[in-house]
C-alpha positions in Angstrom: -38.3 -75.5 44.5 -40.8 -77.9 45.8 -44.6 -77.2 45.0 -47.3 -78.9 47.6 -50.6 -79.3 45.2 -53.0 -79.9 47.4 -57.2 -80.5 46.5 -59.2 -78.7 48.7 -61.3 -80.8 51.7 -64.3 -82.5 51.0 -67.4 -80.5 50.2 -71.1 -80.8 50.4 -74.0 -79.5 47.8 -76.1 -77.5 49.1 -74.9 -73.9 48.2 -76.7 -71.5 45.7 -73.7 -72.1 43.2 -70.3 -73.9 42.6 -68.0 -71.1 44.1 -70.1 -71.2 47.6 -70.0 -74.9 48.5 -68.9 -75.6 51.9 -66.3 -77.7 53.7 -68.8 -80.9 55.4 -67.5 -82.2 59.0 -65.9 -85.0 57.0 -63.7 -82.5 54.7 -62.8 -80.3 58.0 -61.0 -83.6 59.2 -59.2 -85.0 56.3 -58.0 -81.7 56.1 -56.9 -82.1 59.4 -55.0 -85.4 59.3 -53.7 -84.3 56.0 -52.1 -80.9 57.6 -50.7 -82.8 60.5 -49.1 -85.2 58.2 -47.9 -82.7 55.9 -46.0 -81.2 59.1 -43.7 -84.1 59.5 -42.9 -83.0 55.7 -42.4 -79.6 55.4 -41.8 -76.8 58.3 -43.1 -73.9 56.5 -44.2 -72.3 53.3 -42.3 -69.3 51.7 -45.7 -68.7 49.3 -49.5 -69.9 49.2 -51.4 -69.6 46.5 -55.6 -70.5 46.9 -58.3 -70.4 44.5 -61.2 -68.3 45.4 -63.7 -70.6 46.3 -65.0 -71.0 49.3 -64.0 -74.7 50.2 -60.5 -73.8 48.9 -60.7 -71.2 51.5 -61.5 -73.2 54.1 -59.2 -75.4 53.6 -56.6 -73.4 53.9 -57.4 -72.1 57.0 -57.4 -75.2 58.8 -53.8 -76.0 57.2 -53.3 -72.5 58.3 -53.6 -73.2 61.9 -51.0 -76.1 61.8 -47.7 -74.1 59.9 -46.0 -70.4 60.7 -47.4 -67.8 58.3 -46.1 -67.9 55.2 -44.0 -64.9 53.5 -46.6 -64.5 51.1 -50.1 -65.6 50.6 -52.2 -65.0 47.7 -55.9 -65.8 46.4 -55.8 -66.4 42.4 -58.5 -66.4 40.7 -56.1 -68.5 37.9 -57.1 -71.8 40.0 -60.5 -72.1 40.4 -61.5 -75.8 38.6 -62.4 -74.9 35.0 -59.0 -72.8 35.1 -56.6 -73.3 32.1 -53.8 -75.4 33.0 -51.1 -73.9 31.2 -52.0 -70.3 32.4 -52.5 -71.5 36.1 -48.4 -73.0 35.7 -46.8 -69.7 34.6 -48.8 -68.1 37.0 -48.0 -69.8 39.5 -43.9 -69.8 38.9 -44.2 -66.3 38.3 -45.3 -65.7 41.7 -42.7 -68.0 43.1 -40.2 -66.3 41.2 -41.1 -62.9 42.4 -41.5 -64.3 45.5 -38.0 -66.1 45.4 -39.9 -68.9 47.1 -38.7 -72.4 47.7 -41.8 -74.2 49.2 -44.7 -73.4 47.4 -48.4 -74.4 48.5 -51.2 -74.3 46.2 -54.9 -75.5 46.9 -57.2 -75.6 43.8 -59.7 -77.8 42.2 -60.3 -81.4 40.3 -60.2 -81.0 37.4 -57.1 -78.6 36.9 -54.8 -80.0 39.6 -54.4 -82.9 37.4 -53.9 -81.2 34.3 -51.4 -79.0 36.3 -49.3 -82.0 37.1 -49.3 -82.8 33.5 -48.3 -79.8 32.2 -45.5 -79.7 34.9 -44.2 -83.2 34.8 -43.9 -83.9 31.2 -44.4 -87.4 30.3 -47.0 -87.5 33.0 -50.6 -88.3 33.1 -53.1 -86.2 34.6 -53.3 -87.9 38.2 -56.5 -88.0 40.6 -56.4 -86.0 43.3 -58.8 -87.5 46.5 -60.3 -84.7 48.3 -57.6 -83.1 50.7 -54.8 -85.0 48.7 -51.4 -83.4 48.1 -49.1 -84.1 45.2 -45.3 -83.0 46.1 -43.6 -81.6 42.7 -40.1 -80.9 42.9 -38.7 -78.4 40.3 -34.9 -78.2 39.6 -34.5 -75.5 36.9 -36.9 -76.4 33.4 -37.3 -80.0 35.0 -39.8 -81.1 37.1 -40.7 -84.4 38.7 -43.2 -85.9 41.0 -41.8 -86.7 44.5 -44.7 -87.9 46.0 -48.8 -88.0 46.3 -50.6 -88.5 49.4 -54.4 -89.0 50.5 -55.9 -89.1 53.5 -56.8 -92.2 53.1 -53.2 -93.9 52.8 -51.6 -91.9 55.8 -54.4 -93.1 58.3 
């Protein structure tokens, strides 16, 4: 199974709380460039998983324009940033167990992407994730390693 972490696009302040912040013009086209890149990776998605928040949401619907549908796409609330990274990993290979899917998409928040990783990739420290940057796990049975991470910045 390959999972495609991916922080949502850049997003501005001005909102009445956390959950409601928006994606700024900026955000809209990293996403972009980063969805267009991410084609020349991946054809399709079997499963999507995205946090609730709004700019997590946006996000995924500009990648959304660029790939088929996938079999499955689900909004958990597991993933939002203060989420608990051990919970948010057997969540999240429950559903692609259920799912029985291969190519797993999942846009979520700083800080708990990174932790994520960690609690994926043993050995591994909690990595940055730039806005709109992707992290590429690859999960053979109980091991897991990092293929590859990605920012808009280094494919432009």
């Amino acid at each position: 199974m390959q999972l495609y972490l991916m922080r949502h696009g850049e997003a501005g302040f001005n909102a009445a709380s956390d959950k409601e912040r928006t994606l700024t013009n900026s955000g809209r086209y990293h996403t972009k460039l980063m969805s267009n890149w991410l084609c020349q990776q991946v054809a399709d998605f079997d499963l999507v998983l995205v946090s609730p928040y709004l700019r997590a949401q946006q996000t995924w619907q500009e990648i959304s324009q660029h790939f088929p549908s996938p079999r499955k796409w689900l909004v958990l609330d597991d993933i939002i940033p203060a989420g608990d990274p051990t919970t948010a990993a057997d969540v999240l290979l429950a559903y692609a167990e259920q799912y029985k899917a291969d190519k797993v998409l999942v846009i979520s928040h700083m800080p708990l992407l990174g932790y994520l990783v960690a609690e994926l990739v043993k050995g591994v420290e909690p990595p940055l994730f730039a806005t709109s940057g992707i992290t590429m796990i690859d999960k053979h049975g109980e091991s897991c390693s990092m293929g590859w991470q990605q920012t808009p910045h280094t494919i432009s």
